[in-house]
C-alpha positions as CSV (number, residue, x, y, z in Angstrom):
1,X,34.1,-58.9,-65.3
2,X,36.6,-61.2,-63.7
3,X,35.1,-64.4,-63.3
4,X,38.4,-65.5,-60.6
5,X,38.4,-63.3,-57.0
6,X,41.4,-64.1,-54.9
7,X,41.4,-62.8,-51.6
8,X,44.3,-62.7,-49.4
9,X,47.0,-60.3,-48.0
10,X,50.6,-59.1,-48.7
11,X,52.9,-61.0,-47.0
12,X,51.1,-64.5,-47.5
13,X,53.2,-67.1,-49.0
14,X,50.5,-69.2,-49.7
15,X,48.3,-66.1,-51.5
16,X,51.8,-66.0,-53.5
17,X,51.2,-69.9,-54.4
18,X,47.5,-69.2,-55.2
19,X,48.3,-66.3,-57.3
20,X,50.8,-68.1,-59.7
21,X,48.1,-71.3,-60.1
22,X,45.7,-68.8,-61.0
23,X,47.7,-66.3,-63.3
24,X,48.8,-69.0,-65.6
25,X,45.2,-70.9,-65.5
26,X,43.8,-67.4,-66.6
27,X,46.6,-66.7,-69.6
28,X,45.7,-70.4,-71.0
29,X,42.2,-69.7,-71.4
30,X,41.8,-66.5,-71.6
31,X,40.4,-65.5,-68.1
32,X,40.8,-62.0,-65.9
33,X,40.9,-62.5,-61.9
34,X,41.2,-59.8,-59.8
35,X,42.4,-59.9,-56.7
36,X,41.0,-58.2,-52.9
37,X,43.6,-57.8,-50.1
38,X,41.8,-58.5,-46.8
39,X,44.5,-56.3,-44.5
40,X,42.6,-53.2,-43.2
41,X,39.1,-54.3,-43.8
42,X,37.6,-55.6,-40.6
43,X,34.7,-57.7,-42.3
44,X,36.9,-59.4,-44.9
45,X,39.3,-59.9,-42.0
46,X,36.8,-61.8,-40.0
47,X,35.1,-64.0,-43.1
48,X,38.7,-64.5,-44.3
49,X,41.4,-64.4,-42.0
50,X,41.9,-67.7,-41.0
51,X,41.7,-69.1,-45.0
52,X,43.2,-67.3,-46.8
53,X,44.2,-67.6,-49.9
54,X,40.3,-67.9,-50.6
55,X,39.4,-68.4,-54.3
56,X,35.8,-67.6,-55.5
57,X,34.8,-68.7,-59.3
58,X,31.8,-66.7,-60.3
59,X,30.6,-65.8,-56.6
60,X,30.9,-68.7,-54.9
61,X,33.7,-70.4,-52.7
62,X,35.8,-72.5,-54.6
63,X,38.8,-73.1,-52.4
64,X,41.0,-71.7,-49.6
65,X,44.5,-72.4,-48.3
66,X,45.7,-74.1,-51.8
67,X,44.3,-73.7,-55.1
68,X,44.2,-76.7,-57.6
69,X,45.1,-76.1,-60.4
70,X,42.9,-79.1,-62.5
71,X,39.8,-78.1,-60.3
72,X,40.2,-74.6,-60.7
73,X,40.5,-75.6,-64.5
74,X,37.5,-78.0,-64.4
75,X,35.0,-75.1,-62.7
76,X,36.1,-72.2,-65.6
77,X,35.2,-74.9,-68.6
């Protein structure tokens, strides 16, 4: 089970940003994400829409707009 959820849409420069932190934090220790495009899907839409890219470690919010990559680093040791 991924322990990373990016949510975002296509089209998002920023969900591009996000995804590139996140995809070489996971290949240096050895983490899965997955990732949960909010276009289409009404609730996401509304929790999501105006934060997007949002980053949850194991459930729970850890950013949105940016991801850091030392923080994001710091929560998965």
């Amino acid at each position: 089970m991924a322990r990373i959820t990016l949510y975002g849409k296509p089209g998002c420069h920023l969900c591009d940003d996000a995804r590139a932190v996140i995809e070489r934090v996971c290949a240096d220790l050895g983490e899965d994400y997955e990732e949960i495009s909010i276009a289409g899907d009404e609730q996401l839409m509304h929790a999501y829409g105006e934060l997007i890219p949002v980053t949850l470690v194991d459930g729970a919010q850890h950013d949105y707009w940016r991801v850091d990559e030392q923080r994001l680093r710091r929560a998965l040791a």
